[in-house]
C-alpha positions as a printed Julia matrix, in Angstrom:
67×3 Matrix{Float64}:
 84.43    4.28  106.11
 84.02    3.96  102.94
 81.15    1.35  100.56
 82.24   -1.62   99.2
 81.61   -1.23   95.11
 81.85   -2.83   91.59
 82.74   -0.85   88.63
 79.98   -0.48   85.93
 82.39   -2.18   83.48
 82.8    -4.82   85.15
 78.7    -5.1    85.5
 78.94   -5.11   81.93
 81.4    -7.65   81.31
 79.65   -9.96   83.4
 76.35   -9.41   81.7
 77.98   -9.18   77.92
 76.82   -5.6    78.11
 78.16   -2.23   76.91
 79.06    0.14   80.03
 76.65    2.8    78.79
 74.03    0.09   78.38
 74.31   -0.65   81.77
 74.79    3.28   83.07
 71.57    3.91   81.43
 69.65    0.67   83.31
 71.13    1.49   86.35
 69.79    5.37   85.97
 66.64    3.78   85.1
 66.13    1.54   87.6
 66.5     4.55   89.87
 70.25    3.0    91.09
 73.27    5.84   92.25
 76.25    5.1    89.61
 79.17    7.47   91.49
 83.1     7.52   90.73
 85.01    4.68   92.83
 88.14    5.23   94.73
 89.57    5.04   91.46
 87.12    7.89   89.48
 85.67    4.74   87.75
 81.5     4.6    87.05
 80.41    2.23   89.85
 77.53    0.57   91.87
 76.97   -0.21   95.32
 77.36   -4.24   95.78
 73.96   -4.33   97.06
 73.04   -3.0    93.51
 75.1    -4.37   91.26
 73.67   -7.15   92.79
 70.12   -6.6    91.93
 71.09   -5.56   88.72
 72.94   -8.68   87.57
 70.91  -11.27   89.13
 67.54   -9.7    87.72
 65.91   -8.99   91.18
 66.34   -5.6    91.26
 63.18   -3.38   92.21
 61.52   -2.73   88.81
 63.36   -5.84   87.31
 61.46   -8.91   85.59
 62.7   -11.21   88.25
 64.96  -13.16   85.45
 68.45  -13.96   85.38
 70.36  -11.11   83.9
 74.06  -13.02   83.7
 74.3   -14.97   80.62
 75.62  -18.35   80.93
């Protein structure tokens, strides 16, 4: 069976955010970026998640996703 993810570019798009910029978060929030069924950079959902909504472990607790 294989995890449910979302690519890191598409992180980034949804946060107006280069994909390294977001790769380098990620790392530093301690988060696994691995290759997709595709061989793309990508998050688990649970992360990508955290990541976007700002409650990530290690996160300030705002809203990451401009609006």
């Amino acid at each position: 069976m294989s995890d449910t993810t979302v690519t890191v570019a598409e992180i980034g798009a949804a946060l107006g955010r280069k994909v390294e910029q977001v790769e380098r978060e990620a790392a530093e929030l301690g988060m696994l970026v691995r290759p997709d069924w595709a061989g793309r950079p990508s998050l688990s959902v649970a992360d990508a998640r955290g990541l976007t909504t700002g409650e990530a472990p290690g996160r300030s607790g705002r809203c990451a996703v401009r609006r």
